[in-house]
N, C-alpha and C positions, 0 to 999 in steps of 0.2 A: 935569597934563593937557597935550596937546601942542600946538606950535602949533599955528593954522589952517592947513591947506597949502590951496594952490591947489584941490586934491582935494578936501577939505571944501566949501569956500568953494562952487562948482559943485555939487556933491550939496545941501547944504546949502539954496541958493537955490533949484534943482531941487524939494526936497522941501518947501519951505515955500508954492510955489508950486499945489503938488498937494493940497495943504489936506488931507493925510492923517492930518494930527494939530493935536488941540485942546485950550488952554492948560488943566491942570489934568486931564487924560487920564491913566490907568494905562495903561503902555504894558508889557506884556512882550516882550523881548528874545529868540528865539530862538538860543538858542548851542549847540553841538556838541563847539565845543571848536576847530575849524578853523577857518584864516586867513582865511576869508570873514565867519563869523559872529563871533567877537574883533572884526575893522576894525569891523564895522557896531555892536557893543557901544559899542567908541570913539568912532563917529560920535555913536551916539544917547545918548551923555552928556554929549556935548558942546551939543549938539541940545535935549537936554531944559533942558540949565543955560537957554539960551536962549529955549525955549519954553515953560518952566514946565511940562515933564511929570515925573510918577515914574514911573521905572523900575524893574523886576526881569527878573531872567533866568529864561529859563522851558529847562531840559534834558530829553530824553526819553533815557534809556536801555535800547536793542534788546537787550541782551546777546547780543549776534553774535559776539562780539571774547573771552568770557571776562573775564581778569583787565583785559585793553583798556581793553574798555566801561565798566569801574568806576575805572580811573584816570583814561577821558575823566571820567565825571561827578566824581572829588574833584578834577580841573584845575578844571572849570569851577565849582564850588562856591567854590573859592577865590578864582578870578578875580571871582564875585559877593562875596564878603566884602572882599578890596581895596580894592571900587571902594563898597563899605557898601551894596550891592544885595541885595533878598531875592533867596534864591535856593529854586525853584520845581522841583518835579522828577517825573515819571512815568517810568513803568517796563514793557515787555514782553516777550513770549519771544518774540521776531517768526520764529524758524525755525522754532517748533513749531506757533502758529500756520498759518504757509504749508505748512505740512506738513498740519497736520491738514485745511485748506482747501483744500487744490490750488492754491493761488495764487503767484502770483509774487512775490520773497522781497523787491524795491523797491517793489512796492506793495504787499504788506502793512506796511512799514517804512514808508511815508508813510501811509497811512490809520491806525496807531497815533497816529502823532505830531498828525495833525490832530484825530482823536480828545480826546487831551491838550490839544491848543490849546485847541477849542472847550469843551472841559471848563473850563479856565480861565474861558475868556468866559461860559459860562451859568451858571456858581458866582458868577458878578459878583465874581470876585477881579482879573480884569483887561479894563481897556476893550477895547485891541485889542493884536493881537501882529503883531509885524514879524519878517521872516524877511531869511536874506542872500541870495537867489537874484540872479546876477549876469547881466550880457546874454551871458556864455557858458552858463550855465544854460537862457537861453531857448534863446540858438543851438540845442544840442544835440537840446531837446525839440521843435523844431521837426522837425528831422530825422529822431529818431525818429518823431514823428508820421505826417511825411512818406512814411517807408519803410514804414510802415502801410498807404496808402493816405489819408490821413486827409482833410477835405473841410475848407473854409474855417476851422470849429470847432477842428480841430487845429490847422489852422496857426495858428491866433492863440495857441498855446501856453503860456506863463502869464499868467495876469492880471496886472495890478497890483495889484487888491484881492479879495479873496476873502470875499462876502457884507460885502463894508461892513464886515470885522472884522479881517481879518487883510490885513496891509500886507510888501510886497514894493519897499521904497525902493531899492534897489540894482540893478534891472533894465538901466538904463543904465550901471553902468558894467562894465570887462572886468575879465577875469579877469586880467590882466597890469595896467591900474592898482591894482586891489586890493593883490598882490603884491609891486607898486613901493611903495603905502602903507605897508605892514606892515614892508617892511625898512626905510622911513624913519624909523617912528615906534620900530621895535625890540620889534613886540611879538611874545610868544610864543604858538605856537599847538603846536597835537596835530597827528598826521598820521594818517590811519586809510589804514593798509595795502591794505583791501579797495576804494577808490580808483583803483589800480594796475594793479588785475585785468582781465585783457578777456574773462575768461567771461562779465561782466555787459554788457549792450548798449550803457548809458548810457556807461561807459569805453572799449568800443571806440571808438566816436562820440567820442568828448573825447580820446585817447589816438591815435589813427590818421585816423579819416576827418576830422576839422578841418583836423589839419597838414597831412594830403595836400592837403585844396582851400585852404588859405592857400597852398598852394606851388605848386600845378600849376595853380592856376584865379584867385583873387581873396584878395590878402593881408588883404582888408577882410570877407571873407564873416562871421565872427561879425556885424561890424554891419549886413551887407544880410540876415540872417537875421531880425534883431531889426526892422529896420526893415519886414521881412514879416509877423512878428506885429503888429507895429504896424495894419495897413493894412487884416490879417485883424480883428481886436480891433473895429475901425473898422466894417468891414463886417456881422461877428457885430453889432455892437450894432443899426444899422439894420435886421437884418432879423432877427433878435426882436422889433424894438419893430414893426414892420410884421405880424408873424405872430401877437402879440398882438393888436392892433386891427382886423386882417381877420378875425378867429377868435371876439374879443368875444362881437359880438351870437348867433352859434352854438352856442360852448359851453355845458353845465347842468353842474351836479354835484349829484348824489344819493348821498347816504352819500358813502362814501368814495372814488367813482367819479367818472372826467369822463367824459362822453361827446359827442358830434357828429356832422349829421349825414355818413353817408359819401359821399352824391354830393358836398357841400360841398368836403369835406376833398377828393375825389377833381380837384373843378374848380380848386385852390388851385394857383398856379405852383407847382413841385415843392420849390423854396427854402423856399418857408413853410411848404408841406405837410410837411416834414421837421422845420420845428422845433415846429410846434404839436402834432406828435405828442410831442415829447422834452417841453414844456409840458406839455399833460395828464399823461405818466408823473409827470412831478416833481412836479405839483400834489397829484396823486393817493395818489401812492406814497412823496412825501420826498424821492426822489434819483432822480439816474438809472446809478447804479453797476451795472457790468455791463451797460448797454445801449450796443450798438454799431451800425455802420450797418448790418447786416445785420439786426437786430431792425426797424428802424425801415422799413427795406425791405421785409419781410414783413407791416408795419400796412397800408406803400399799397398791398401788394398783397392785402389783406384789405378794406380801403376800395372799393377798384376793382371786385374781381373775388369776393370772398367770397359767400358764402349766408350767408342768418340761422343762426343754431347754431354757425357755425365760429368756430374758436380760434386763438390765438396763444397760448403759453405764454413768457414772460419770464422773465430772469438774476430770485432775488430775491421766489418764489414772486409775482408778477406776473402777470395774464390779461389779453392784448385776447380782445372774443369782437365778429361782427358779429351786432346784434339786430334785425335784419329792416332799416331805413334808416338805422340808429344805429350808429357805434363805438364800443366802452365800453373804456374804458381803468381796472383797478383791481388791487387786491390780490387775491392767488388765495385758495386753502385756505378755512378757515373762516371771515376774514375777509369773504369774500365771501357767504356765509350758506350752508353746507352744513353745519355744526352738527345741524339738527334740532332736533326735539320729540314730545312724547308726552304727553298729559293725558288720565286718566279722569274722565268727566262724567258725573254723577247731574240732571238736569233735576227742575226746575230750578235754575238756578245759575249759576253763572259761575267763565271758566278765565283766567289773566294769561298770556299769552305774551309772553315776551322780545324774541323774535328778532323780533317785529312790533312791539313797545311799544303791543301792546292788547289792548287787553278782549273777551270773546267769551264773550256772554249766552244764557243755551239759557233762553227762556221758554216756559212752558204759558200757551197763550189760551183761558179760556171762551168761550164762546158766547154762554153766558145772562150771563154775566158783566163782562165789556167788550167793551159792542159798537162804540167808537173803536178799538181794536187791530182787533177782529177785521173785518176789511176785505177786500176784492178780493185788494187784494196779499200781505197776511199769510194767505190762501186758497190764491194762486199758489205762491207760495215755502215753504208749511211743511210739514211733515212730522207725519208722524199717528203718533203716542206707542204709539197701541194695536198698531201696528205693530212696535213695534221692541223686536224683545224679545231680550235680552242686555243685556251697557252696553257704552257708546258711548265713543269715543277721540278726543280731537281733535288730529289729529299732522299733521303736514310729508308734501309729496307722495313718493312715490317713484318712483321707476323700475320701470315696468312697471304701475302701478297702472292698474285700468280702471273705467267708469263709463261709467251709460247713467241719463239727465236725461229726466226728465219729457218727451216727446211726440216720441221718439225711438225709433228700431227696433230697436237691438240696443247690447250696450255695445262702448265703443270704449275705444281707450286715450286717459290724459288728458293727454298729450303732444299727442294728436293734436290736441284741444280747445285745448291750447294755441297750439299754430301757427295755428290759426284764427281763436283769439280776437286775436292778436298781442300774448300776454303775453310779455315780455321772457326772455328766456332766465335773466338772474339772479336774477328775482324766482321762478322756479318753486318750485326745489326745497325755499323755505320757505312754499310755497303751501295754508292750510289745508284738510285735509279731515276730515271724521266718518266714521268707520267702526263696525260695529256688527256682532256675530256674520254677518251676510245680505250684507257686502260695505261697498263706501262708499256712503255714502246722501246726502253735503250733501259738496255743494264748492262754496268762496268765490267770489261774482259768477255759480255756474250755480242753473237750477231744480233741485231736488229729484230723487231718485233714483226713477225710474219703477217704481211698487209701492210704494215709497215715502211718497210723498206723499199728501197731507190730499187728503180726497174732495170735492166740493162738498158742503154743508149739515154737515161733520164737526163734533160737538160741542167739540172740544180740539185746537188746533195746537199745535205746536212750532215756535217760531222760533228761529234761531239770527242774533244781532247784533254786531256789531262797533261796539268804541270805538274810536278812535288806530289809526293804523297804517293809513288808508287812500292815504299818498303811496304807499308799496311797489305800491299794484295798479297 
């Protein structure tokens, strides 16, 4: 093992300080094969004698490189059996991939690898994993961020820790101490060619626009860059935790959906209002991959100025829709319940629907026979059997369907009923009704279909009841 240098000794105290790791912790080592991730290998073995962690190296191989990519990972194979470290490895086709996805061929190449990581982490094979990203690393992405357009969010550029799991100890130091280590200690690293290249943005940025502003503008800028995300980092946190507890008592979440309301959201300084939208997607939806600020600009301008019925469609099949004072933030597709259903019903009896997780009882009431059911309201609301000749469906609304309710002049559509009633736009289209050769005769929470319906003194109704399922109305 090699000395302590100076270089240690500083990182070292730095990272013990940050409580980023704890005594008896599986720590995976992200290695590549390059002079960044080797030093940080050698750091954190040195690190672990010390702190009581075990270590493994964790490799992902792109196969970008061909024969390359498969000498990087037996380097690095071997580098873990030297040092008697398990050695951990995944594998992708990341060009075919970004091919087949339309994506950009460095982030499909890091959303594999993170992928892999947290693959690790949820198989509980490793506590947490540290990665080499160095403060020229941040430098960079800050700048790319920057040339985005990017807002406070960007500029705070990488984290330090990524979900409390995966650790970035090397953030503070530069790409030229690293390099000065490495030739001290004499270790070997791989070089990946595509590095080099300035077809890629992240190279141009590391390869031309650095050295130009170390030379023309501030020979210090990698670290006034870092000390930017710093201050960004600082700021991002304050006002999420602010966007959280102004937004608290507001938000519900039903199923899979958050929602709020939108004059709320509309009155919120516009800093919060932006983040508690990116909170609901991620609560709602897992992540916020693929939303950018032009989605999120489109919500307050959906919050603000929207009608009930309109939409947003999201990166990620994702849907805002505005539901009369409400903005719902959810999954699209059938997630969102446009599936349907269909059941044939012989009365009496009873149907299970899924998509409502209830029961829906079609009872015949005598007359002479129970006279506790047979009442005012099971008068109002039933429907007369002698009536209704064919058999009956009990299915999901559709589009265009129409119906005219008991004491009502002509049928309308039941869209229209819906905007009136102020049933939610997402709860509709799995909104039960009965149909029957003569058209729809019963829809959920209306009276009965006019002609339809039980006559006063009728000896036999039909009711139709629901068990479970009445949060959806």
């Amino acid at each position: 093992m090699a000395r302590r240098s100076e270089l240690y000794r500083r990182w070292s105290h730095e990272t013990r300080r940050s409580a980023f790791f704890r005594a008896g912790e599986r720590v995976g080592v992200a290695v590549s094969g390059g002079p960044d991730s080797l030093l940080l290998l050698d750091f954190m073995r040195e690190f672990a004698h010390e702190e009581g962690l075990t270590l493994a190296v964790a490799h992902f191989n792109h196969h970008l490189r061909g024969r390359e990519s498969d000498e990087d990972e037996r380097f690095v194979a071997e580098r873990a059996k030297e040092r008697g470290l398990e050695f951990l490895r995944g594998e992708g086709e990341t060009a075919r991939e970004a091919e087949t996805e339309g994506r950009n061929l460095e982030a499909t190449a890091r959303e594999q690898r993170y992928r892999f990581f947290f693959s690790l982490l949820n198989q509980n094979r490793q506590d947490k994993i540290a990665t080499a990203h160095t403060a020229n690393d941040q430098a960079e992405t800050v700048l790319l961020k920057m040339l985005r357009g990017a807002g406070t969010r960007g500029l705070a550029g990488i984290f330090p820790v990524l979900e409390g799991k995966i650790f970035r100890p090397f953030l503070n130091l530069t790409r030229r101490e690293v390099e000065a280590e490495i030739a001290e200690r004499k270790l070997e690293f791989r070089q990946d060619a595509t590095n080099l290249l300035p077809r890629f943005r992240r190279n141009k940025i590391r390869l031309e626009l650095i050295p130009w502003l170390e030379k023309e503008f501030n020979p210090d800028i990698v670290r006034l860059l870092v000390e930017l995300a710093k201050r960004a980092q600082d700021d991002e946190e304050a006002l999420e935790q602010a966007a959280r507890e102004r937004s608290r008592p507001w938000r519900l979440r039903e199923g899979r959906e958050e929602k709020i309301p939108a004059r709320t959201l509309a009155e919120l300084p516009p800093a919060l209002a932006r983040r508690v939208l990116r909170q609901m997607i991620q609560v709602a939806c897992g992540d916020l991959k693929g939303i950018t600020h032009r989605h999120i600009a489109a919500l307050e301008r959906l919050a603000s100025e929207g009608q009930s019925g309109r939409k947003v469609v999201l990166p990620g099949n994702r849907v805002a829709r505005r539901e009369f004072d409400w903005l719902v933030v959810g999954p699209g597709g059938p997630a969102s319940g446009s599936a349907g259903f269909a059941h044939p019903v012989e009365p009496p009896g009873e149907v299970w629907v899924e998509p409502w997780q209830a029961t829906f009882r079609f009872k015949i009431i005598e007359r002479d026979q129970d006279h506790r059911a047979y009442n005012d309201e099971a008068q109002r609301m039933g429907l007369d059997p002698q009536k209704l000749t064919g058999g009956l469906i009990l299915r999901n609304w559709r589009e265009g369907d129409r119906f005219q309710p008991q004491g009502t002049r002509k049928p309308r559509k039941l869209k229209e009923f819906f905007r009136e009633r102020r049933i939610p736009v997402g709860a509709r289209a799995l909104w039960p009704v009965v149909t029957s050769p003569q058209g729809i005769v019963w829809v959920r929470g209306f009276p009965p279909a006019a002609g339809m319906a039980a006559e006063p003194g009728a000896r036999r109704i039909l009711l139709v009841e629901e068990e479970g399922g009445a949060a959806r109305g």
